[in-house]
C-alpha positions as CSV (number, residue, x, y, z in Angstrom):
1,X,0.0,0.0,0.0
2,X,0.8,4.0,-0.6
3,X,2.9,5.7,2.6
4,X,-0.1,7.7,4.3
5,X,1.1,11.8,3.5
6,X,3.2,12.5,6.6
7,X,2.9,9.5,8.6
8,X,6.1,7.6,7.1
9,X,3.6,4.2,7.6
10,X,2.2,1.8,6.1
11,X,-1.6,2.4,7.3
12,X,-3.4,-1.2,7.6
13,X,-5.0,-3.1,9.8
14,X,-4.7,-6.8,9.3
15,X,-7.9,-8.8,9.0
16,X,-7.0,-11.0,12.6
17,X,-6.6,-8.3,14.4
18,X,-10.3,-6.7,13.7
19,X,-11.6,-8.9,16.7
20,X,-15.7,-9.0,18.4
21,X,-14.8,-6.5,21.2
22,X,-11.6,-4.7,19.9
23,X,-8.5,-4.8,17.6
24,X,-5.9,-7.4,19.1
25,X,-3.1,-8.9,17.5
26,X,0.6,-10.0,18.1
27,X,3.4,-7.6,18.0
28,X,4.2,-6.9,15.3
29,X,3.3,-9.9,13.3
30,X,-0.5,-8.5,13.3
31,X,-0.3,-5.2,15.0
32,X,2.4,-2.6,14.3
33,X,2.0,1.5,14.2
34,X,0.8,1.1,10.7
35,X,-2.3,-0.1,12.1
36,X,-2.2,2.0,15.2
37,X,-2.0,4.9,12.6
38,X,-5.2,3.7,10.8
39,X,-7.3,2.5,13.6
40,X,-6.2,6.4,14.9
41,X,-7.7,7.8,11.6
42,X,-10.7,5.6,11.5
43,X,-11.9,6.3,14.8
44,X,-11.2,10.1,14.1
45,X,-13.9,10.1,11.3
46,X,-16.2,8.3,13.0
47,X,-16.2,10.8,16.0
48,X,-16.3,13.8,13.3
49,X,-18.8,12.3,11.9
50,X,-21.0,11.5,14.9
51,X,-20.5,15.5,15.5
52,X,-17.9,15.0,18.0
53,X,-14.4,16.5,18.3
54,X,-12.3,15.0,21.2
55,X,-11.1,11.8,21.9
56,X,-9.2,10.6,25.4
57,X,-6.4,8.1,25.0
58,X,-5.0,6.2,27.1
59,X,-2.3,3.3,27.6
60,X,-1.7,0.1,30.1
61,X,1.8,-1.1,31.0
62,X,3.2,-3.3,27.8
63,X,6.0,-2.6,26.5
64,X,4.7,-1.8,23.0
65,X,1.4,0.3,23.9
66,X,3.9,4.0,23.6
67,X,5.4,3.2,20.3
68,X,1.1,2.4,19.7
69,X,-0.2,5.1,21.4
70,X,2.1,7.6,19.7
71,X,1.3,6.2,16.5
72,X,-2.5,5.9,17.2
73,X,-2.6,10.1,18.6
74,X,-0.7,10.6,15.1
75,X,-3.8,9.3,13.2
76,X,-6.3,10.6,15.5
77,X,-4.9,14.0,15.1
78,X,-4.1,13.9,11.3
79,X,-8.2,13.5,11.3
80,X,-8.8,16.2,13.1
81,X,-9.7,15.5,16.6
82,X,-8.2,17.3,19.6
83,X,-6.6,14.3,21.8
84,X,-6.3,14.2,25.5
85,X,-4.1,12.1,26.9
86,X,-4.1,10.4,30.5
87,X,-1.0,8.4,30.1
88,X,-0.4,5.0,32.0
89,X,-3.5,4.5,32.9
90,X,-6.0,1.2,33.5
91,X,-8.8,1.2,31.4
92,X,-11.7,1.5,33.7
93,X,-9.4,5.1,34.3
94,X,-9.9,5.6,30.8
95,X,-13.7,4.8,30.8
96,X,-14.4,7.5,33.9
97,X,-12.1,10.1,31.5
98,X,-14.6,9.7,28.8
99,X,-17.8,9.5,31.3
100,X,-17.0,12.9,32.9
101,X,-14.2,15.4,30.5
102,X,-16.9,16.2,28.0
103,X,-14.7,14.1,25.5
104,X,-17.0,12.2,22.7
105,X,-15.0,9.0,23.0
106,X,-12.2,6.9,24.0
107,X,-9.1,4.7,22.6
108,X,-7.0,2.3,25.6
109,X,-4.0,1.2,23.8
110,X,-4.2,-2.3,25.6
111,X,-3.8,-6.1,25.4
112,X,-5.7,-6.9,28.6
113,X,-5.2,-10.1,29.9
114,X,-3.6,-11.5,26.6
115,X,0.1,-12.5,26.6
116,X,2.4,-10.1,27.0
117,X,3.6,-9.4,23.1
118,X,-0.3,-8.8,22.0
119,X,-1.7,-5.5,22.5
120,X,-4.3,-3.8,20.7
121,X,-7.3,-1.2,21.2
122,X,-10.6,-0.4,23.2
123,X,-12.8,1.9,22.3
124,X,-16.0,4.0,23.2
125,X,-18.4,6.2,21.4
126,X,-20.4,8.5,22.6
127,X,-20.6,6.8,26.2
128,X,-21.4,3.1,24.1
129,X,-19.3,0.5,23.0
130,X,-17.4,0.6,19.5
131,X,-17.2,-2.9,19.2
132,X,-18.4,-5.7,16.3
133,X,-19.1,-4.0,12.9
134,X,-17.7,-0.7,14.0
135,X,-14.8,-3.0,14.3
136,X,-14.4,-4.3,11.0
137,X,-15.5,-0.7,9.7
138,X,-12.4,1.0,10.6
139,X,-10.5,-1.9,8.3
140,X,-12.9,-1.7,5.8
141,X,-12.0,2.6,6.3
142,X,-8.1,2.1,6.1
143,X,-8.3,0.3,2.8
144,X,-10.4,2.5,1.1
145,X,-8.5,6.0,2.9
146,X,-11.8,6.9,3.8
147,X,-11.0,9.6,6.4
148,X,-11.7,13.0,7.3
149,X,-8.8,15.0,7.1
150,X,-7.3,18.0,9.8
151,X,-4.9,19.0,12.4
152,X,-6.0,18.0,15.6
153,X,-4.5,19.3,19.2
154,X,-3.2,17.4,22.2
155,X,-3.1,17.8,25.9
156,X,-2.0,16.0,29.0
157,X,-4.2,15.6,31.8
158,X,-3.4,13.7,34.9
159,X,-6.8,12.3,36.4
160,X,-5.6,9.4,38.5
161,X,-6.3,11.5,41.8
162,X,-10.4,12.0,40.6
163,X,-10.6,8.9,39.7
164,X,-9.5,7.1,43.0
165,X,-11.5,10.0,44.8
166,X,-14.5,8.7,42.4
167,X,-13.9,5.7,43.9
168,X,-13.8,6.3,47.7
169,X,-16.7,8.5,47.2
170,X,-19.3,7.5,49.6
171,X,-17.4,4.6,51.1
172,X,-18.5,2.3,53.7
173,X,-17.7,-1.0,53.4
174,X,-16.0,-1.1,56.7
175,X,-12.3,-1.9,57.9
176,X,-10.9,-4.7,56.6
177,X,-7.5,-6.9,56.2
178,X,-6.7,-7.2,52.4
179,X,-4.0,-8.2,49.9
180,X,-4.2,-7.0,46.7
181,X,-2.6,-8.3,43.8
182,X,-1.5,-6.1,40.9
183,X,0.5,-8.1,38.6
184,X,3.0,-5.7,37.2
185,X,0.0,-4.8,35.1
186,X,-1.7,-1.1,35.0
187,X,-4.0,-1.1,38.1
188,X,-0.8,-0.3,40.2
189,X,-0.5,2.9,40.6
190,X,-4.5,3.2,41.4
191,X,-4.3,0.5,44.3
192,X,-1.0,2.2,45.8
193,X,-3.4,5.7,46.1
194,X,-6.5,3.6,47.1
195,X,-5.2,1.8,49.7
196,X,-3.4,5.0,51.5
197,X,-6.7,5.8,52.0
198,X,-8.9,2.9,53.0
199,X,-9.5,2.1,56.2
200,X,-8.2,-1.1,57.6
201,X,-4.8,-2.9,56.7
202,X,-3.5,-3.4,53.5
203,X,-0.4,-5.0,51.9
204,X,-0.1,-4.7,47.9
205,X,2.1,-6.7,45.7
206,X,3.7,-6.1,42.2
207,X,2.4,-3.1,42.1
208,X,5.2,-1.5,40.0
209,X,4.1,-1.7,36.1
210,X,6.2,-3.9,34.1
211,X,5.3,-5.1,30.7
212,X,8.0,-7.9,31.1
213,X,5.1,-9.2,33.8
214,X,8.0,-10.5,35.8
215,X,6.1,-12.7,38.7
216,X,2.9,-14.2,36.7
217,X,0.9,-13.5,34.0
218,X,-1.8,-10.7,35.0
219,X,-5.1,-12.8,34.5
220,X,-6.7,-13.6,37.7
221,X,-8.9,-16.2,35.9
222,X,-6.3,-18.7,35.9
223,X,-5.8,-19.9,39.7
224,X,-2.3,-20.5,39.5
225,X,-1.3,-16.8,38.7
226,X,-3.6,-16.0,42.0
227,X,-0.6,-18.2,43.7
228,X,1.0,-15.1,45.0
229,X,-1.8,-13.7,46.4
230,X,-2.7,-16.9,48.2
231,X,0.4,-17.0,50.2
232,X,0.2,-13.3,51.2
233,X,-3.4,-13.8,52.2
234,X,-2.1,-16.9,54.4
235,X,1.3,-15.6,56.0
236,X,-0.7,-12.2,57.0
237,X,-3.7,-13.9,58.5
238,X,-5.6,-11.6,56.0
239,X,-9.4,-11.6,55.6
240,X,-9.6,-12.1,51.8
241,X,-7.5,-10.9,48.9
242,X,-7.9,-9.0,45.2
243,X,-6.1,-9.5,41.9
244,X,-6.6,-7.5,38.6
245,X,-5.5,-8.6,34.9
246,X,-3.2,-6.1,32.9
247,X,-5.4,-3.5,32.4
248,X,-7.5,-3.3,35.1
249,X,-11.1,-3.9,34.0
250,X,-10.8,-7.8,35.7
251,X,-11.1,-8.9,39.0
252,X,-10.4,-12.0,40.8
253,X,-10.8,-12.9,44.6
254,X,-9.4,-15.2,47.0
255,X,-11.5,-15.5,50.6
256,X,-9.5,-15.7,54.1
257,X,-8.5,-19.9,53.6
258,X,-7.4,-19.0,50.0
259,X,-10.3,-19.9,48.0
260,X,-11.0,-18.6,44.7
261,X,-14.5,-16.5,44.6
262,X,-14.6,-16.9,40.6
263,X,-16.3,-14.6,38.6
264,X,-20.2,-15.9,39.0
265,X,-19.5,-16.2,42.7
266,X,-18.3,-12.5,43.1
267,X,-21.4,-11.7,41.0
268,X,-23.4,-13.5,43.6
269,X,-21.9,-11.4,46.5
270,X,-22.8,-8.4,44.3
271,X,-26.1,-9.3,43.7
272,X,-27.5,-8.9,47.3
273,X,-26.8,-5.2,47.8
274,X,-28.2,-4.5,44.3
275,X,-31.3,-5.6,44.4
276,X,-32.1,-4.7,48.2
277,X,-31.5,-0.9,46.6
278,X,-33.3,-1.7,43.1
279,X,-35.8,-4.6,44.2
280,X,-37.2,-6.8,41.2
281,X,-34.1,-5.5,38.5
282,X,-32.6,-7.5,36.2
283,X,-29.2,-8.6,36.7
284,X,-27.1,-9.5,33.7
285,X,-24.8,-12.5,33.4
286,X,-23.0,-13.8,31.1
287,X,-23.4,-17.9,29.5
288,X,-20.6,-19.5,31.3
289,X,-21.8,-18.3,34.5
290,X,-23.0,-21.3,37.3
291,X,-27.0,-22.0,37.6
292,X,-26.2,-21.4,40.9
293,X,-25.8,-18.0,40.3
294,X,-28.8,-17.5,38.3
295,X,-31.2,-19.1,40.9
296,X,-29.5,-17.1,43.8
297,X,-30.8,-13.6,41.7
298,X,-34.6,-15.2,41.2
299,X,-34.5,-16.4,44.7
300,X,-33.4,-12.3,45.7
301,X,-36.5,-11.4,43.7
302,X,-34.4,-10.1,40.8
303,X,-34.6,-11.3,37.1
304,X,-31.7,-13.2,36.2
305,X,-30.6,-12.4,32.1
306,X,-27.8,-14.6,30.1
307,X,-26.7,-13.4,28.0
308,X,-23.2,-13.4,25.8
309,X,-19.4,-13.5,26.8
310,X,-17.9,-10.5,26.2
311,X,-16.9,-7.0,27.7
312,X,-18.3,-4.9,24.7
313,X,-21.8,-7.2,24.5
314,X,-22.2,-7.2,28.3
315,X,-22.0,-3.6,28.7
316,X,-24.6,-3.1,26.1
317,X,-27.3,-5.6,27.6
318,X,-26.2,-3.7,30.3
319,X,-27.4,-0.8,29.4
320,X,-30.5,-1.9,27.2
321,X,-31.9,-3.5,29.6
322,X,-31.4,-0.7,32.7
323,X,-29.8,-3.3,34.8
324,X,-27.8,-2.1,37.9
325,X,-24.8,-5.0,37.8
326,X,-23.8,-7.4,35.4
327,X,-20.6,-9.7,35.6
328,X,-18.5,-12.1,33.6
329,X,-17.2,-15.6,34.4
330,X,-14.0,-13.3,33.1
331,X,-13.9,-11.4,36.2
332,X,-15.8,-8.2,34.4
333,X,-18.4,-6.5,36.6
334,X,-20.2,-3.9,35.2
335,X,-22.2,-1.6,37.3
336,X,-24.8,0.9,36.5
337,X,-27.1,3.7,38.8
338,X,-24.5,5.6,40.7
339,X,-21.7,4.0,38.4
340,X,-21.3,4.8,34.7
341,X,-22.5,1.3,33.2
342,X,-19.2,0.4,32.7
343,X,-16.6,-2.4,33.7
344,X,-14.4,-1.6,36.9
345,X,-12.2,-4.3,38.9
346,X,-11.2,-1.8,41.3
347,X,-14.6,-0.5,41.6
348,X,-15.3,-3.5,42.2
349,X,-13.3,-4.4,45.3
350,X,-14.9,-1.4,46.7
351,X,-18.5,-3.1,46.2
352,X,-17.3,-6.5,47.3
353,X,-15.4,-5.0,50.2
354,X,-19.2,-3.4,51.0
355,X,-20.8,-6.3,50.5
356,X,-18.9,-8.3,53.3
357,X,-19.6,-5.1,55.5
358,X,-23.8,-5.3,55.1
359,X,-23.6,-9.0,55.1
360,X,-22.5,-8.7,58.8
361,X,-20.3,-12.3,57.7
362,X,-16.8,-12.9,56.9
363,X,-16.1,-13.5,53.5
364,X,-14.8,-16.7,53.9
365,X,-18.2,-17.5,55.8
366,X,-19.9,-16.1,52.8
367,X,-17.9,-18.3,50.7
368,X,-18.2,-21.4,52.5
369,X,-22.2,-21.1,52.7
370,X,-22.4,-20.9,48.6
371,X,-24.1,-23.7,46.5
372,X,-21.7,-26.9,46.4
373,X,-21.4,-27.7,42.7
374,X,-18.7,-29.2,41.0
375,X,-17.4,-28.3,37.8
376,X,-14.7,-27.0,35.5
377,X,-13.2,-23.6,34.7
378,X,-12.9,-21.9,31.8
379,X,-11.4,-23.7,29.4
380,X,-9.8,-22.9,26.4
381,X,-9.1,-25.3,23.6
382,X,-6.8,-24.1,21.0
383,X,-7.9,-24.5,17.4
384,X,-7.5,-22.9,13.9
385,X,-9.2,-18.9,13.9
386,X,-10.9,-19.9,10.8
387,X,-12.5,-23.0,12.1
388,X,-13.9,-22.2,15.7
389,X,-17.0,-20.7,14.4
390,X,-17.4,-23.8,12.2
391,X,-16.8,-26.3,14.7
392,X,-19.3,-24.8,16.9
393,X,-22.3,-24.7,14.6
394,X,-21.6,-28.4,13.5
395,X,-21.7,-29.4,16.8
396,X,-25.3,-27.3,17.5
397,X,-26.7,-28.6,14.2
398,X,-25.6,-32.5,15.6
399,X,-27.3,-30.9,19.1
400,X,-30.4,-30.3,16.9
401,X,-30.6,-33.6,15.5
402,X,-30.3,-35.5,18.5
403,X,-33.5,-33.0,20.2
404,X,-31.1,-31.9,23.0
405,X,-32.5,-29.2,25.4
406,X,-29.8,-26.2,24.2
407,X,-29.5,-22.3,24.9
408,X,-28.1,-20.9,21.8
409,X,-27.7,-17.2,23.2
410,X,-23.5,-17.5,23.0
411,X,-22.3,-20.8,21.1
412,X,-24.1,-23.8,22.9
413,X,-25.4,-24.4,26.3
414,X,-26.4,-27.8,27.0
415,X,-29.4,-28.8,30.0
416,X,-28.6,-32.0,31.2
417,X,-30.6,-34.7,33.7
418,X,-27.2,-33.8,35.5
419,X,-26.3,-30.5,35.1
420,X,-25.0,-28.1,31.7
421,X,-22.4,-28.0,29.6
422,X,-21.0,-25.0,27.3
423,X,-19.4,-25.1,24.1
424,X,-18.2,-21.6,22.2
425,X,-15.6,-20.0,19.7
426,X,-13.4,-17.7,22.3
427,X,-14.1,-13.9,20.4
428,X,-10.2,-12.7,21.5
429,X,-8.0,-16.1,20.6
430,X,-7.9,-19.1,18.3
431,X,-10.1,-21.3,20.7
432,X,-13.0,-22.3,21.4
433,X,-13.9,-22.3,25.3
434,X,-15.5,-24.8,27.0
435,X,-17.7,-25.0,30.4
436,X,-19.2,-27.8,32.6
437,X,-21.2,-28.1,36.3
438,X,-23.1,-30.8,37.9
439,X,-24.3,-31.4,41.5
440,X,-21.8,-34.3,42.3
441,X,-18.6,-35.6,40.7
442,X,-20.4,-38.7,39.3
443,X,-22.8,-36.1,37.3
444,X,-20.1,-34.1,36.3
445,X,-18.1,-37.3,34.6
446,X,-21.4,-38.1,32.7
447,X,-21.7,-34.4,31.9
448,X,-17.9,-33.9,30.4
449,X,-18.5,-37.6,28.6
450,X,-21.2,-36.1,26.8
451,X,-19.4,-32.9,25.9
452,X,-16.4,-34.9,25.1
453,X,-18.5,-36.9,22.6
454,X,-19.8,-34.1,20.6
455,X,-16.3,-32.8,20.2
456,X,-14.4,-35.9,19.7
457,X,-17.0,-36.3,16.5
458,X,-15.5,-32.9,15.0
459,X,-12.0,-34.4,15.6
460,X,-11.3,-32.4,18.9
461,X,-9.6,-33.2,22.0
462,X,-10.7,-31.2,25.6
């Protein structure tokens, strides 16, 4: 392709990297300042088109996001949108910018909880997710050079002190004796500042930003990276313990013996407090998430919603359906009313560290009295990009055939005599993820035999 006119790149976005949610790809196999530059331009002309004029910008703690941010403000600018830019910032910082500076969207240079070369882009129009065909619009943009054209300004503005106030504002959850877990990812510097001033006692580690992600990979979803945290939680007698992913919009718990409080669980905890303020609201969860959890909102009074995986879709039902929470198996809790609607880990521990507080119980009482079901994590099962999709409707036509009871809102979900089962194509890597619960380990084995089945037959291996 031509040089863009004063950018000295080669402006394109490869197809892999236009994702469900975002742009991701691998540094820089799929994702180099050439497509930083274009995604920069393309989001530009969207905003000036929507009427808008200023976009915040922010970037988490990997080692390429400057060399992408730089790029992407190039593009934004060459446009004509005035930038501001927070810096080093978590997302959910970059979220509260565009809520409350009067900007008319928002780019994180990011790559979440992804490994540590891939990095890409989250974005937000006017106060809503630019995600799915807005996506693949700004590709289909860059190939054509359909952009406006202009000389955009940019500022620096520092906004990590009004975001952590933001998040004290109102607080009482309580004192408390918590470890929190940073991973060398960009929710540091927040925690450092919010724990100075929360009350109780609180020891932080890795909270120093380091894209190398020296002591574990920053994705509290996998228990073994929450290993850390477990020991700190145990040699300091603490009451219960956080962890975030890389950029801050995902939150994992351990309790006071070190167990995990995974994602539908935390969601559960959350649930009580919102619907004793908004009684009978629906409260939005995503496919992977236990039955447990759904029961526990229809037995609050509430109205429990599935609905699909996925930071960008979640916030959305969200929103459409004026829910005050929602939350992800992921660890993405999303809270509306006095929040902004959007995703928040450390938000988050602030709500959780409430919740304990009006429960009047410890949280490893509250975690001991949940529902006993056995079942297996999240997992992913690598295959080919271009044949998840494929795998996933073969197997729900061969579901149809055989009359199995199925919820087709994200992939599969399969009803059981002994419990469910999920099968779907992962929307940020070459997988497809899988899901299983039952009410005893004999259930469970009949459950994943099933499961196992219906992939074996498309020649794949759990």
């Amino acid at each position: 392709m031509t040089p863009d006119p004063g950018a000295g790149r080669i402006a394109a976005i490869h197809p892999s990297a236009c994702r469900e949610y975002d742009v991701r790809g691998t540094v820089p196999e799929t994702l180099d300042e050439g497509a930083a530059y274009a995604v920069g331009r393309g989001f530009a002309t969207r905003i000036r088109r929507a009427g808008g004029t200023r976009v915040v910008v922010g970037r988490d703690g990997r080692l390429s996001s400057p060399m992408l941010e730089a790029a992407l403000v190039d593009g934004l600018t060459d446009s004509g949108v005035d930038v501001v830019r927070i810096g080093l910032s978590p997302t959910p910082m970059v979220y509260f910018a565009e809520a409350t500076l009067g900007v008319d969207g928002a780019v994180q240079v990011t790559g979440s909880h992804n490994p540590r070369d891939d990095n890409g882009f989250k974005m937000v129009l006017r106060h809503r997710p630019f995600f799915g065909e807005d996506v693949q619009d700004l590709a289909r943009m860059a190939a054509a050079r359909d952009w406006t054209e202009g000389a955009g300004s940019v500022e620096q503005v520092d906004i990590l002190d009004a975001y952590v106030d933001r998040l004290l504002a109102g607080y009482a959850g309580g004192e408390y004796r918590i470890g929190w877990d940073c991973g060398s990812g960009a929710a540091g510097p927040v925690i450092e500042k919010l724990v100075q001033r929360l009350p109780g006692e609180h020891h932080t580690l890795f909270t120093d930003v380091d894209g190398h992600f020296p002591h574990h990979h920053p994705d509290p979803t996998v228990e073994a990276n929450l290993d850390a945290l477990k020991r700190l939680v145990a040699d300091r007698r603490l009451d219960f313990g956080f962890a975030f992913d890389g950029d801050g919009d995902r939150i994992g718990a351990i309790d006071g013996q070190g167990r995990v409080i995974w994602g539908d669980q935390i969601l559960m905890l959350l649930a009580g407090p919102a619907l004793t303020e908004h009684p009978g609201a629906p409260i939005v969860a995503d496919v992977k998430a236990s039955q447990a959890l759904f029961d526990h909102i229809e037995g609050l009074g509430g109205r429990p919603v599935m609905w699909k995986t996925g930071h960008s879709l979640m916030k959305t039902k969200v929103l459409e359906t004026a829910a005050p929470l929602g939350g992800e198996m992921s660890g993405h809790m999303f809270f509306a009313g006095e929040w902004y609607g959007f995703d928040d880990a450390h938000y988050a521990a602030i709500r959780l560290i409430r919740s304990v507080h009006l429960a009047g119980r410890s949280m490893t009482e509250l975690r001991g009295a949940m529902p006993l079901m056995v079942d297996i994590p999240e997992t992913r099962i690598t295959v080919a990009e271009a044949d998840k999709f494929a795998i996933v409707d073969r197997v729900a036509a061969a579901l149809a055939r055989d009359g199995a009871e199925v919820n087709d809102t994200d992939g599969v979900r399969v009803r059981t005599a002994d419990g469910w089962w999920l099968l779907r194509a992962s929307n940020t890597q070459a997988a497809l993820t899988v899901r299983a619960e039952a009410g005893d380990r004999a259930g469970l084995e009949r459950v994943l035999a099933e499961l196992d089945g219906y992939l074996a037959a498309q020649g794949v291996r759990r």
